[in-house]
C-alpha positions in Angstrom: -12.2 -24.4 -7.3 -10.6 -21.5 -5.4 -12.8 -18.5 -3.8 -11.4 -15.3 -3.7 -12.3 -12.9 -0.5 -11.7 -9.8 -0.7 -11.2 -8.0 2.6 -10.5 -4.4 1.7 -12.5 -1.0 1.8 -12.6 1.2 -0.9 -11.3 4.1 -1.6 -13.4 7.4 -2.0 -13.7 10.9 -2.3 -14.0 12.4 1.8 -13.8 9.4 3.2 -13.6 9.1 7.0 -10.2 9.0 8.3 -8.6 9.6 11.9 -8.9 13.1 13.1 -5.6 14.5 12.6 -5.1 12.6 9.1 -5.2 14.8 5.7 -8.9 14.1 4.3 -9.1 11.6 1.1 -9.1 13.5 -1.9 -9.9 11.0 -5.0 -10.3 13.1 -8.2 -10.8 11.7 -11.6 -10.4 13.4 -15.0 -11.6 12.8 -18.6 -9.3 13.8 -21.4 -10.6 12.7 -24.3 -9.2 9.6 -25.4 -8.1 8.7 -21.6 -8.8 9.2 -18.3 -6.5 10.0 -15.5 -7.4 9.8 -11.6 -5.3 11.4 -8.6 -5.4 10.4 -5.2 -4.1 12.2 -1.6 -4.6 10.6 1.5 -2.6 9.9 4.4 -1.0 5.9 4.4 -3.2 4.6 7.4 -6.7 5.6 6.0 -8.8 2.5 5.2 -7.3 -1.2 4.7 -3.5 -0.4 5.2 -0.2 -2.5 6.5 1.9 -0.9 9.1 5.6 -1.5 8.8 7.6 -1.6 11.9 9.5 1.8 10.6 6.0 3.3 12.0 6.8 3.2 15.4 10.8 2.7 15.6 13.8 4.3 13.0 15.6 2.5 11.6 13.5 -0.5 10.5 12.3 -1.9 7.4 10.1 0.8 4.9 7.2 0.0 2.9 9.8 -0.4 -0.4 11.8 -2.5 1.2 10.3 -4.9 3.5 10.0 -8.7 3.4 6.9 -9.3 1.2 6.6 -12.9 3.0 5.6 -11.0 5.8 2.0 -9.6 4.2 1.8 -13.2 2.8 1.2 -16.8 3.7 -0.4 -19.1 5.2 -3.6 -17.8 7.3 -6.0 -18.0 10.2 -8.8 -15.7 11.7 -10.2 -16.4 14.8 -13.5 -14.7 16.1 -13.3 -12.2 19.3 -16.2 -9.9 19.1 -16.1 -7.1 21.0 -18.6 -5.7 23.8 -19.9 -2.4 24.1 -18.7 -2.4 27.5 -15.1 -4.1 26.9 -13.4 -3.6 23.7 -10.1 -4.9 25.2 -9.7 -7.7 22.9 -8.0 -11.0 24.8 -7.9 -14.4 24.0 -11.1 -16.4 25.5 -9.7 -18.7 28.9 -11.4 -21.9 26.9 -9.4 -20.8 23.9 -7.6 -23.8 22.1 -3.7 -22.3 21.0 -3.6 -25.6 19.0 -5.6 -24.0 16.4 -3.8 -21.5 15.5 -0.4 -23.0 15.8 1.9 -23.1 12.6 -0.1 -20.2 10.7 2.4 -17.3 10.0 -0.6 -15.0 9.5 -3.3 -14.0 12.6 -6.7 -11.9 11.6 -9.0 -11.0 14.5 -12.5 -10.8 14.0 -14.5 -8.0 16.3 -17.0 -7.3 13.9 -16.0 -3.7 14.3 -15.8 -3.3 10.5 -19.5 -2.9 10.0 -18.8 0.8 10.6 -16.3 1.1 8.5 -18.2 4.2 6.5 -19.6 6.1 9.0 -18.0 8.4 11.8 -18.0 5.7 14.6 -15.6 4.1 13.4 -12.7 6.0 14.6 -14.2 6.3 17.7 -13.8 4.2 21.0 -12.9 1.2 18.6 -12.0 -2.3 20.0 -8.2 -2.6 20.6 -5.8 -5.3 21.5 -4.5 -6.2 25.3 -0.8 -6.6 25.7 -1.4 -10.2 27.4 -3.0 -11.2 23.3 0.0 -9.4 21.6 2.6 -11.3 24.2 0.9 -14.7 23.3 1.1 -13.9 19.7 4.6 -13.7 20.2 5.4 -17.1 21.9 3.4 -18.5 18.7 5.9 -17.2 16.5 3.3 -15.5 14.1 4.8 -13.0 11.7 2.1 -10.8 11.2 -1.2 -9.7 12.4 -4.3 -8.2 10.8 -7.6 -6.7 12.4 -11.0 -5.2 11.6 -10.7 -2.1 13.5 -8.5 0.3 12.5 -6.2 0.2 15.0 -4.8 -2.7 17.3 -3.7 0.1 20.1 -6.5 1.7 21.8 -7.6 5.3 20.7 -6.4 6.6 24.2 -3.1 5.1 23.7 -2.6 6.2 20.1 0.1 9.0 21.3 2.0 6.1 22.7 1.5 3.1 20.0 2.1 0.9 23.1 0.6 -2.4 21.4 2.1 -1.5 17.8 5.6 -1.3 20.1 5.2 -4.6 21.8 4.8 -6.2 18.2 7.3 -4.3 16.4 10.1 -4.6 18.9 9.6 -8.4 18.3 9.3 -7.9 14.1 5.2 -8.5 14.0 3.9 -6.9 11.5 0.1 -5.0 11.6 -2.6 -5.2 8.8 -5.2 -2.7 9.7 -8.6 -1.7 8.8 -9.7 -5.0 7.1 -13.4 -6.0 6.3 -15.1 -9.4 4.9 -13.3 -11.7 7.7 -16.8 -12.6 8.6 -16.4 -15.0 5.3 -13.4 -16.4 6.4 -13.8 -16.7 10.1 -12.3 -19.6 11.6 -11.1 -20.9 8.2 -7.5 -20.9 7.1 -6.7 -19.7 3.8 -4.0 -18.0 1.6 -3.6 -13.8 2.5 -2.3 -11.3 0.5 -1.7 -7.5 1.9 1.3 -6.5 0.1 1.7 -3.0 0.4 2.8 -0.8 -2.8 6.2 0.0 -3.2 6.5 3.3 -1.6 9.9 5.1 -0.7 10.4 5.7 3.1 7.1 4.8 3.9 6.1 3.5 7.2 2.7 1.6 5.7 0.4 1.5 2.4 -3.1 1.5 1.6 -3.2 -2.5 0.6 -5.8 -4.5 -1.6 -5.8 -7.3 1.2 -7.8 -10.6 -0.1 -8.5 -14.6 1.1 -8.6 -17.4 -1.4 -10.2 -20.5 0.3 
């Protein structure tokens, strides 16, 4: 029988977001017979998939993107990150065969057990361009992460990482919890983002089934 992961945060009323993002407003209404709930919040608050329109015009938006790239054939690998090194990098003993023919990557940090408190947005581990430029030679499609960001915080201005990967069509799942469950396992994984107009990523309900 089939298990069913599920590696996405809810969604809530003032929940944390980056600094500069609109706050979450989630506001739900009773009237009578029905109830109606409303939601603001910026596209990259929580579990979310960038689409390479985030970083370069011209490319594919959330409505119209390749679905087969937020789904497939899976495996995460386990990097954890250091309080004194959050550069996340391949280990030198690392084995490539094992991830080789998956068209979806999740990295493991463990970063995600702050995922409701202020920390989390803060000094966050981050990907090194020598991972993303491996990543590429594998020919992996798309690449998901517990943090909620796979550029540093100090090099958020610049998206360098998120430029590397969407120059060469890689697409970013961001914000994902849970892969604790699933660590070096494959699996089926579903983010598929909602079908917004013009958007450059969507909140996603992002999910394993071993």
């Amino acid at each position: 029988m089939s298990t069913i992961i599920d590696l996405s945060t809810a969604i809530y009323n003032d929940m944390f977001h980056y600094p500069d993002d609109i706050d979450v407003a989630v506001e739900s209404n009773n009237f009578g017979y029905f109830n109606i709930t409303n939601i603001s919040m910026c596209v990259h608050t929580g579990t979310h998939i960038d689409t390479p329109l985030h970083c370069i015009n011209g490319k594919p938006s959330a409505e119209n993107i390749d679905l087969n790239r937020y789904i497939g054939k899976a495996y995460c690998i386990e990097i954890l990150y250091s309080d004194s090194y959050r550069e996340i990098d391949f280990p030198k003993d690392f084995d490539f065969n094992t991830i080789k023919g998956y068209d979806i990557l999740l990295i493991r940090t463990s970063w995600d057990k702050n995922i409701n408190t202020g920390e989390y947005y803060n000094n966050f581990p981050y990907l090194s361009e020598s991972f993303v430029r491996k990543i590429i030679e594998l020919n992996i499609k798309t690449i998901g992460i517990d943090s909620p960001s796979v550029d540093s915080i100090d090099s958020i201005n610049t998206n360098f990482i998120h430029n590397i990967l969407f120059t060469n069509d890689i697409c970013i799942v961001e914000g994902l919890v849970n892969l604790d469950k699933v660590a070096n396992k494959d699996f089926f994984f579903s983010a598929a983002p909602l079908k917004i107009n013009g958007s450059d990523g969507s909140p996603t309900r992002a999910y394993a089934i071993l």
